[in-house]
C-alpha positions as CSV (number, residue, x, y, z in Angstrom):
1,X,6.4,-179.7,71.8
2,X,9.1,-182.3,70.9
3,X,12.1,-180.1,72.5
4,X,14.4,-184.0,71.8
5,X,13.6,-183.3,67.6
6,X,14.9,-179.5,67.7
7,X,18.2,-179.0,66.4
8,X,19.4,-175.2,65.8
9,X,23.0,-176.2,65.1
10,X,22.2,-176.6,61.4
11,X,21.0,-172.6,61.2
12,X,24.5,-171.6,62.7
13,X,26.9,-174.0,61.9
14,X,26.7,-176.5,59.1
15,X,25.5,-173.4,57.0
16,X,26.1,-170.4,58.5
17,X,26.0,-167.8,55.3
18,X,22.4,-169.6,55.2
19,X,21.5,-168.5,58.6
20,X,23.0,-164.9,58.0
21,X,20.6,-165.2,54.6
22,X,17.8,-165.7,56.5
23,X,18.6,-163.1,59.8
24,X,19.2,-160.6,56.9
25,X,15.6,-160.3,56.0
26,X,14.0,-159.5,59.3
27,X,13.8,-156.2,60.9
28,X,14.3,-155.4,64.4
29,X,10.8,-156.1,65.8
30,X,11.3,-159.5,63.7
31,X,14.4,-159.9,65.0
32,X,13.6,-159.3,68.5
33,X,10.8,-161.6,68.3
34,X,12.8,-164.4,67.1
35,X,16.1,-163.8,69.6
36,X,13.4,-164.5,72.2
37,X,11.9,-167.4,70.6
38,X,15.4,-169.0,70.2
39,X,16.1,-168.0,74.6
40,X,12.8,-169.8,75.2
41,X,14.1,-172.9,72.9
42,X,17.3,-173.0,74.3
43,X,15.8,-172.5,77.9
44,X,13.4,-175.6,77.2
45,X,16.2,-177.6,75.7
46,X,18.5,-177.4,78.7
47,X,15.4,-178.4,80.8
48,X,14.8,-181.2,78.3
49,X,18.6,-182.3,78.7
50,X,19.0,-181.9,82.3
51,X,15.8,-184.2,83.0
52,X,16.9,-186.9,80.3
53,X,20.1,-186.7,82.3
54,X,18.4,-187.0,85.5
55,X,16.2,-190.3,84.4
56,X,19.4,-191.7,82.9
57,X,21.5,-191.6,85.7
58,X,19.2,-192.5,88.0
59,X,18.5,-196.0,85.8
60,X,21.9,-196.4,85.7
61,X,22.7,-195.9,89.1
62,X,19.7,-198.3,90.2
63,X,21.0,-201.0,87.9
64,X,24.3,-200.7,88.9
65,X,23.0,-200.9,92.4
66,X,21.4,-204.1,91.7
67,X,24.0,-205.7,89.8
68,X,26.7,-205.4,92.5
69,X,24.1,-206.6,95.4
70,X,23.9,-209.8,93.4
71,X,27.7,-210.0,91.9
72,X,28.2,-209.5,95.4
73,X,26.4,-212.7,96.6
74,X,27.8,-214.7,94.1
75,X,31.1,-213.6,93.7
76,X,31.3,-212.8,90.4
77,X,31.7,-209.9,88.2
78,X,34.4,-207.5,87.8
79,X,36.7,-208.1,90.5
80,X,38.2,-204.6,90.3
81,X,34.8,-203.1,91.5
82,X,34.2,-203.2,95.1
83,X,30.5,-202.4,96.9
84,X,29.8,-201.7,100.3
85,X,26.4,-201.6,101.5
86,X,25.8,-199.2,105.2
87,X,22.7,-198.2,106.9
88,X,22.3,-194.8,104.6
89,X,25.2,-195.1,101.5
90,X,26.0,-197.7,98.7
91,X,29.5,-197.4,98.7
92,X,31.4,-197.9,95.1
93,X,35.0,-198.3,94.3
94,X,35.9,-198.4,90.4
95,X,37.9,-197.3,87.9
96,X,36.7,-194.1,86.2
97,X,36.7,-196.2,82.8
98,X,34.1,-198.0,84.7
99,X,31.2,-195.2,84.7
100,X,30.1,-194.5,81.9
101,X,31.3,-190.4,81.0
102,X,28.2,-188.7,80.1
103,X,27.5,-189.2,83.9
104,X,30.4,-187.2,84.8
105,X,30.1,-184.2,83.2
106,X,31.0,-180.9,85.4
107,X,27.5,-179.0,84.9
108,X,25.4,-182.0,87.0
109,X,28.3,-181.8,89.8
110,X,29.2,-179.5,92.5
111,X,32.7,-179.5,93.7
112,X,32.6,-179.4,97.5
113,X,35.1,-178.5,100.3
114,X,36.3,-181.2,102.2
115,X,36.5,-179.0,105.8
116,X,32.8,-177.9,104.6
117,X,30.9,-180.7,104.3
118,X,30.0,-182.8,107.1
119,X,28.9,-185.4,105.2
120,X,32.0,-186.4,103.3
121,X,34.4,-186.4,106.8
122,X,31.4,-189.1,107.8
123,X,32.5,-190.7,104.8
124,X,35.8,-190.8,104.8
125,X,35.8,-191.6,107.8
126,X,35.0,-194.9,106.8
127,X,38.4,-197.7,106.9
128,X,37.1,-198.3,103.2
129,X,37.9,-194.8,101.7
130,X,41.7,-194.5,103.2
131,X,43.2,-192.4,99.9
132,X,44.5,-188.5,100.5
133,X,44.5,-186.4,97.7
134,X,41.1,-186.3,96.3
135,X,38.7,-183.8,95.0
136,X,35.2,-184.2,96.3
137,X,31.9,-183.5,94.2
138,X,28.1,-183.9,95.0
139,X,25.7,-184.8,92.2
140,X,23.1,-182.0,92.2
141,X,19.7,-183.8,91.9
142,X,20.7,-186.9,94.0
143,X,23.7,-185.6,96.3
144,X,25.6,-188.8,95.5
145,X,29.2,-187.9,96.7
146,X,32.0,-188.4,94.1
147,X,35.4,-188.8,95.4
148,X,38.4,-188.8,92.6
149,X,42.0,-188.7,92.7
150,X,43.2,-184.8,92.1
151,X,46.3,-186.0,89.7
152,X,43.5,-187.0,87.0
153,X,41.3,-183.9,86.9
154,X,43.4,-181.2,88.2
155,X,44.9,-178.9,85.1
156,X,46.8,-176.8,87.9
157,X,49.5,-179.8,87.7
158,X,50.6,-179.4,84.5
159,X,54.0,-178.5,84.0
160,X,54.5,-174.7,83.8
161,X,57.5,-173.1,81.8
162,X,58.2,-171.7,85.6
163,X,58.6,-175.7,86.5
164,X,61.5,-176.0,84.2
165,X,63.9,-173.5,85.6
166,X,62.8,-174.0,89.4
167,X,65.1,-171.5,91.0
168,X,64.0,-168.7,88.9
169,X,60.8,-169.7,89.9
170,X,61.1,-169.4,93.5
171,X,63.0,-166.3,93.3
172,X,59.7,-164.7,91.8
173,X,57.2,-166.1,93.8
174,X,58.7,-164.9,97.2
175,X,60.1,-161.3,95.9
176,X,56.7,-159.3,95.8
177,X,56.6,-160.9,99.6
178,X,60.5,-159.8,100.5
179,X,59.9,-156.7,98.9
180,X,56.9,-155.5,100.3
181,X,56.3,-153.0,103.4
182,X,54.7,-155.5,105.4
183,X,58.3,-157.1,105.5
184,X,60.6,-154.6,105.7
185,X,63.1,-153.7,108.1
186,X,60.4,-150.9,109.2
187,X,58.9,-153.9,111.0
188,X,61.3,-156.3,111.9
189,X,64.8,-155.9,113.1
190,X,67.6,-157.2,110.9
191,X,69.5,-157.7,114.0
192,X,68.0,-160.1,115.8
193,X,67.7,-163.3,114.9
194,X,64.4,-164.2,116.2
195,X,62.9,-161.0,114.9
196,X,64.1,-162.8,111.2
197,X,62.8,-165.9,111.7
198,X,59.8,-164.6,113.0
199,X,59.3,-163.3,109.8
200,X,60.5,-166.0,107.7
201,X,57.8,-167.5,109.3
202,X,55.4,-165.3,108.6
203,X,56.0,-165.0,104.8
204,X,55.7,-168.9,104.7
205,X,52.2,-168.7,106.4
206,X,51.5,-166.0,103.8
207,X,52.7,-167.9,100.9
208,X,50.6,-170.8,102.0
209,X,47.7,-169.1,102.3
210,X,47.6,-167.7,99.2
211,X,48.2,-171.1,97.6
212,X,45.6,-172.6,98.8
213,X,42.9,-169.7,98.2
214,X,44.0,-169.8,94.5
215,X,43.7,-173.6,94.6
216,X,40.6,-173.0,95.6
217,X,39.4,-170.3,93.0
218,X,40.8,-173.1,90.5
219,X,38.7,-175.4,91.5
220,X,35.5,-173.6,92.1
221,X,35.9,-171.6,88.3
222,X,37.5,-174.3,86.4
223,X,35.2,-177.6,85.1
224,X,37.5,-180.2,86.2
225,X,35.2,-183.1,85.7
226,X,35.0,-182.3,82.1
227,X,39.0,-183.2,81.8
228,X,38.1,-186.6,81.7
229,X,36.1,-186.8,78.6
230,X,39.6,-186.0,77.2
231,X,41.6,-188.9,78.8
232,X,41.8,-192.3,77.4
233,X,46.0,-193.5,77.4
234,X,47.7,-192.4,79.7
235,X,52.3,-192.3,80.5
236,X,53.5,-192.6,83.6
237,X,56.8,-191.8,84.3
238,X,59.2,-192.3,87.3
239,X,62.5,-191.4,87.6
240,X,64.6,-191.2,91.1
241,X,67.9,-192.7,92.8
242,X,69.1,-194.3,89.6
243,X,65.7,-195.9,89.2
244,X,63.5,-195.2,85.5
245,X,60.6,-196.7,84.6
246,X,58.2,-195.7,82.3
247,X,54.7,-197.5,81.3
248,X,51.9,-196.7,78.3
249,X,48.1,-197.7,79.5
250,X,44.8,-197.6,77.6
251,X,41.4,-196.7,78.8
252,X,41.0,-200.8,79.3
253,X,43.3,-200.8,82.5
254,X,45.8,-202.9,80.5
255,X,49.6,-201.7,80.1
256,X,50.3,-201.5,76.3
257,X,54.1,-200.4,77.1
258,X,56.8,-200.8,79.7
259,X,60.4,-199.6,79.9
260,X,62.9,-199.8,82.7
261,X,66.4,-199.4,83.8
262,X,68.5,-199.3,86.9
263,X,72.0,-198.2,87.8
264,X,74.4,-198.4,90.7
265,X,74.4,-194.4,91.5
266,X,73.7,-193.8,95.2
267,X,76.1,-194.6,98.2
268,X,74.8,-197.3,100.2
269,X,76.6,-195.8,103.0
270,X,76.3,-192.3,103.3
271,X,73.0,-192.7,101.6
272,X,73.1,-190.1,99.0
273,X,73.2,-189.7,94.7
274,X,76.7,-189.4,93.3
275,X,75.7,-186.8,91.4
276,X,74.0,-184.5,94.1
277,X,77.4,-184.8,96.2
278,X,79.3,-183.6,93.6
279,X,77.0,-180.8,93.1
280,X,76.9,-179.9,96.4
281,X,80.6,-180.2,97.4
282,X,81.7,-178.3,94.1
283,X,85.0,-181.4,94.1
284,X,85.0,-184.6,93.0
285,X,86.2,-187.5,95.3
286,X,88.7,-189.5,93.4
287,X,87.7,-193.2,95.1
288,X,87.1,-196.4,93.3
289,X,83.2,-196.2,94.4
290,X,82.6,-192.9,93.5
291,X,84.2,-193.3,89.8
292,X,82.1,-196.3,89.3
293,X,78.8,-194.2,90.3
294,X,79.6,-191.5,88.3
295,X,80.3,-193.9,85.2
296,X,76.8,-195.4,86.1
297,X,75.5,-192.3,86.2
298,X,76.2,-191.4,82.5
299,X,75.3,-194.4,81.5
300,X,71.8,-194.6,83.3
301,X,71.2,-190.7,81.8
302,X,72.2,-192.4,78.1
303,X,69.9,-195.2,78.4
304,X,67.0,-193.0,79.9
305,X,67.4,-190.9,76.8
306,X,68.0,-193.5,74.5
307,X,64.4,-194.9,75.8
308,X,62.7,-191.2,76.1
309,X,63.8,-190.7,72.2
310,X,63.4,-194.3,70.8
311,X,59.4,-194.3,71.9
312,X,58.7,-190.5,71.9
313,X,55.7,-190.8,69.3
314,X,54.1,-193.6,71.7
315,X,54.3,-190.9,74.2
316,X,52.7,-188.3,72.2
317,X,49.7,-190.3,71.2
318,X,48.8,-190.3,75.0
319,X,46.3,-187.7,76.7
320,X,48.5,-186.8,79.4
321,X,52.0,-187.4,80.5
322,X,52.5,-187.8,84.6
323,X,55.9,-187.2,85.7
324,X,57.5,-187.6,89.2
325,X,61.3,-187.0,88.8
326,X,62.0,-185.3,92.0
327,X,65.6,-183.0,92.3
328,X,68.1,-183.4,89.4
329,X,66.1,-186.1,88.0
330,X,63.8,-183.7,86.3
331,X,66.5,-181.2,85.3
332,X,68.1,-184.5,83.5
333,X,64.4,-185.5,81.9
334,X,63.2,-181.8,81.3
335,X,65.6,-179.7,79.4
336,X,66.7,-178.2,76.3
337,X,67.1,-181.4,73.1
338,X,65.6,-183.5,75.5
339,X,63.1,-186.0,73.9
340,X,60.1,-185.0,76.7
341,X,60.2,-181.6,75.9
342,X,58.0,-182.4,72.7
343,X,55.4,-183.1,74.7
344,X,56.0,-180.4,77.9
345,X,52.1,-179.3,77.2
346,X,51.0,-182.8,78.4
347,X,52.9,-183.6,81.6
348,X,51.3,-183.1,85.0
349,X,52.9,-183.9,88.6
350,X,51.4,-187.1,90.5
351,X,49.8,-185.9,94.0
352,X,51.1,-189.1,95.5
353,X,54.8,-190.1,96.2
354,X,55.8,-193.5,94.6
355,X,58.2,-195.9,95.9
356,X,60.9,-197.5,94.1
357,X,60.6,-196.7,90.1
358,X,59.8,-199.8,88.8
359,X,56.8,-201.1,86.9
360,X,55.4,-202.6,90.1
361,X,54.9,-199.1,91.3
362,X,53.4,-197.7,88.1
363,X,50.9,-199.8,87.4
364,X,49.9,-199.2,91.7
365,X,50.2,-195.3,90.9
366,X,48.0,-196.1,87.5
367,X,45.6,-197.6,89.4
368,X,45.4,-195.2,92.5
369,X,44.7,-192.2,90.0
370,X,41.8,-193.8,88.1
371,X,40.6,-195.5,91.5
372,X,37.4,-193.1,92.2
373,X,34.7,-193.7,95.0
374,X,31.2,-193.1,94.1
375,X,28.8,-193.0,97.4
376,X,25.1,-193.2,96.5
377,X,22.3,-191.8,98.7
378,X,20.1,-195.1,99.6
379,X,17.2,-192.6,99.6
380,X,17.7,-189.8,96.9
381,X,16.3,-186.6,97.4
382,X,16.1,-184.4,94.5
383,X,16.7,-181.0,95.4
C-alpha cells in the first residue's frame, strides 16, 4: 500500500458535513470496523513519515557533511558556518536559518539534561562550544546532539502580566513560603538573628529549587523546538544607563532596522543613574550636574518614546520582541500608554547580559541567540 497517496484530511476537514454524511450511514459494527481501519492508517502513516524523515535527514546531514569537508579545504562557502572534525563527532556551528526547519521539529528530538548526559559535558567540554545558556536535545534515531540558545525556544521568557508590576510579584511568590508552618516562629526564633537568617536562607534554597523543577517540567512537557517554525524577524531591544538601542532582523541574518540614542544620565563619579538616586534618597540634589542629568533624563525618555511609537507597526510585524531593560528602565519602556505594551504578548527576556546598548551589541546578541551547535555522530546508530 501507498501510505505517501493517503490523505484523510479531505473526509474531516475540507468537507466535514460530507464526512458526517457518510459516518451517518454505518452502524456500530460498521463503525467500529472503520475507527480501526482509520487507527491502523494513521499508525502506518506516522511510520511512513517518521522513516521519510529518517532517510531525509540522514541525506542531508551526509551532504552537509561533505560540503563543509571540502568548503573547509578550500576556504570557501558560508563563512558564518564553522566545522570541526574530532575522532568520534562532526562538529557544526550555524545559524538556525541555516538548517533547514522540517529537521527540527520537537517529535524527532529528545530534550536532555545537561548534569545527565555524559556525553554533552564531553562536548562542551570542547574550547569550541564556550556559550552558557543552552538547551540540549538528542536526535532520536541518530543521537546527534543539538545545542541552542534557551532565549530563542524558551516560551517561559515571555513577559508575564506579574513582570510588569515586579514588586507585587515578589510579594506573592515568597508569601505561601513566609506564611507557611515550615517557617514559622514555631521553628525559628524571631530573636536571634542567626536563627532569621538561617531561615532566610532556607526559603531561598526553597525558592530555587522549586524554580528549577518547574523549569524542568516546562521543558520536558512543552515542544520547544517547534517555537521556531514560528520565528522569522526578530526585535531586539536594549535599554540601560541612558543607553537605547533597538534593531529589526529578518530570517536572512541582515538588519532591516536600527535606532539609537544616548544621554548624559549617570554620575561618572559616584557611578550611579540620576534617576535611581533620586528614587532612593526620596530629595533632590540641587547641583549643576545633577539638573543637567535629570534634564537628560527626560529627554532620553522622550526620544525613546518618540522612537518606540514612530515604528511600533515594524515592531509588531516581528515574531518575537526580546527586551533587556534592567531596573527603572523597564518600568519607563513597559507601562500604561506606552507604545510596547501593544505588543506585551511578544516580548521575551534575553538569557545573556549585553554590554553597552548600542547596535554593536545587538547585532552580537542577534547572533548569539540564533548561533546553534549541531554535533553529528561519525557513526550513527539508530536506536
Amino acid at each position: 500500500m501507498n501510505f505517501q497517496a493517503i490523505n484523510l484530511n479531505f473526509l474531516f476537514e475540507s468537507d466535514a458535513n460530507c464526512a458526517n454524511l457518510i459516518l451517518s450511514y454505518l452502524n456500530k459494527r460498521e463503525l467500529a470496523r472503520f475507527g480501526q481501519c482509520c487507527k491502523y492508517i494513521h499508525t502506518q502513516v506516522i511510520e511512513f513519515q517518521k522513516d521519510q524523515y529518517n532517510e531525509e535527514y540522514n541525506d542531508w546531514r551526509q551532504n552537509k557533511i561533505n560540503r563543509l569537508k571540502i568548503n573547509n579545504g578550500t576556504k570557501k562557502g558560508n563563512q558564518n558556518i564553522k566545522f570541526i572534525e574530532t575522532d568520534t563527532n562532526y562538529i557544526i556551528k550555524m545559524r538556525i536559518f541555516d538548517i533547514p526547519l522540517k529537521y527540527l521539529v520537537q517529535k524527532n528530538w529528545n530534550f536532555i539534561n545537561e548534569s545527565d548526559e555524559q556525553y554533552v559535558k564531553k562536548i562542551k567540554s570542547d574550547k569550541f562550544i564556550k556559550e552558557y545558556n543552552n538547551l540540549f536535545f538528542k536526535n532520536k534515531q541518530y543521537n546527534d546532539i543539538l545545542f541552542i540558545n534557551r532565549s530563542i525556544i524558551d516560551p517561559s521568557l515571555n513577559y508575564q502580566e506579574s513582570d510588569f508590576d515586579e514588586d507585587e510579584f515578589e510579594q506573592t511568590k515568597y508569601q505561601e513560603l513566609y506564611q507557611g508552618q515550615e517557617f514559622s516562629s514555631d521553628n525559628y526564633d524571631f530573636s536571634n538573628m542567626q536563627s532569621l537568617l538561617s531561615r532566610q536562607k532556607q526559603i531561598i534554597q526553597k525558592m530555587n529549587k522549586k524554580e528549577q523543577v518547574k523549569q524542568q517540567q516546562q521543558i520536558e512537557e512543552s515542544s520547544y523546538l517547534n517555537q521556531l517554525q514560528t520565528i522569522k524577524k526578530i526585535t531586539i531591544i536594549l535599554c540601560h544607563g541612558g543607553y537605547f538601542s533597538i534593531g529589526i532582523f529578518n530570517d536572512k541574518g541582515n538588519c532591516i532596522f536600527h535606532k539609537s540614542d544616548h544621554k548624559y544620565v549617570v554620575r561618572k563619579k559616584a557611578g550611579q543613574r540620576q534617576l535611581n538616586c533620586d528614587t532612593q534618597t526620596g530629595k533632590k540634589v540641587k547641583s549643576i550636574g545633577s539638573q543637567i542629568r535629570r534634564d537628560q533624563e527626560k529627554k532620553h525618555q522622550e526620544k525613546v518614546h518618540n522612537i518606540l511609537n514612530e515604528h511600533i507597526d515594524e515592531i509588531d510585524k516581528t515574531d518575537v520582541v526580546f527586551l533587556q531593560a534592567p531596573g527603572l528602565n523597564k518600568q519607563i519602556l513597559i507601562r500604561d500608554n506606552e507604545p510596547l505594551m501593544k505588543v506585551q504578548h511578544k516580548i521575551r527576556s534575553l538569557c545573556l547580559t549585553a554590554k553597552k546598548a548600542n547596535y554593536t551589541e545587538v547585532e552580537r546578541i542577534y547572533k548569539a541567540i540564533t548561533k546553534i551547535y549541531l554535533v553529528l555522530n561519525k557513526e550513527p546508530k539508530k536506536q
